[in-house]
PLY file of the C-alpha trace (Angstrom):
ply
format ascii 1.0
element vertex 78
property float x
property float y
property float z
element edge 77
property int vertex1
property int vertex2
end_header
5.71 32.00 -12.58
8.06 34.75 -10.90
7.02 36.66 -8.41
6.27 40.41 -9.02
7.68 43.08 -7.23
8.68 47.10 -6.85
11.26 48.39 -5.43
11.49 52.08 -3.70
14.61 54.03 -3.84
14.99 56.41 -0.82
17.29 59.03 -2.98
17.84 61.81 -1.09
20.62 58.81 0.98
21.95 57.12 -2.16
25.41 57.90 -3.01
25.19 56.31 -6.42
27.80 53.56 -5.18
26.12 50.64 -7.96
25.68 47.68 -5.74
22.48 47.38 -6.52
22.76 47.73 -9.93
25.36 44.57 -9.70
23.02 42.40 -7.74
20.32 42.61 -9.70
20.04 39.42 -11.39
17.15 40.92 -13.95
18.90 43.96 -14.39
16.43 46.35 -14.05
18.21 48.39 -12.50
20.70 51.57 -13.58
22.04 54.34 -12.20
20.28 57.82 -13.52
22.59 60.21 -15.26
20.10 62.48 -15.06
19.28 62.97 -11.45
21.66 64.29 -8.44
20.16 64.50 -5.27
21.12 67.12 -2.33
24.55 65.37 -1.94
25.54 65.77 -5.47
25.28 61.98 -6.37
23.73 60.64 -9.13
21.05 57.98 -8.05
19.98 54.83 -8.38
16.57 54.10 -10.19
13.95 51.21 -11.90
13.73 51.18 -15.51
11.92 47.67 -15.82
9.57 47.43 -13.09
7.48 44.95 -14.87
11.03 42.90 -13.85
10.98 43.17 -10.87
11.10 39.20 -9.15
11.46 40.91 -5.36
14.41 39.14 -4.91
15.47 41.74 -2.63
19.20 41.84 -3.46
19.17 44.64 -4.65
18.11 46.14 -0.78
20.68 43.23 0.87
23.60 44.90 -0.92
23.15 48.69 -0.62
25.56 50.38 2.25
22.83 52.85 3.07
19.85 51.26 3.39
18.11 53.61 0.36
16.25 50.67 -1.26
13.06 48.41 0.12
12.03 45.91 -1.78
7.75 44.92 -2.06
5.53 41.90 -3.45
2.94 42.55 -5.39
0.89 41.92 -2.65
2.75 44.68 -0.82
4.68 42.81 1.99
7.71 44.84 2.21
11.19 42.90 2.01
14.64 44.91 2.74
0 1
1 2
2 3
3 4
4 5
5 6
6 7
7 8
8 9
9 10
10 11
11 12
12 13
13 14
14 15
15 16
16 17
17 18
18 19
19 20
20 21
21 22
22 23
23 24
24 25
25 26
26 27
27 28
28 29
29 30
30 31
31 32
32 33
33 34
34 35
35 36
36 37
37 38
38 39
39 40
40 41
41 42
42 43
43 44
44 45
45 46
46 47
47 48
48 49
49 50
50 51
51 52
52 53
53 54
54 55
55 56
56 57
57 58
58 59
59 60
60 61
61 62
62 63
63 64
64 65
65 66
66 67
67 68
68 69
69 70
70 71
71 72
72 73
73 74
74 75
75 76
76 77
């Protein structure tokens, strides 16, 4: 059984760069066309969170440090 996890996007630091959205192996996921933040980026953001195996690669790739990565049981990873 895979493990279940959440991830947390600190947005207001993304720069929409899509490293995370490359090492996710579930790909869960996506950049949001629909959100810029203060910087004028578009963001990254979960659409499958049920997906979520807290992997953490997702947090091990970005530049900037915007994503942590939790278990289910809420140990925090990234």
């Amino acid at each position: 059984m895979a493990i279940k996890g959440f991830v947390k996007f600190r947005n207001e630091k993304c720069k929409g760069c899509g490293l995370c959205v490359s090492a996710c192996p579930k790909k869960i996921i996506k950049i949001d066309e629909s959100a810029v933040n203060a910087m004028g980026y578009q963001t990254a953001a979960a659409y499958d969170m049920e997906g979520c195996i807290a992997c953490a690669n997702c947090a091990v790739m970005c530049p900037d440090g915007v994503i942590s990565v939790y278990k289910e049981s809420g140990e925090g990873r990234g």
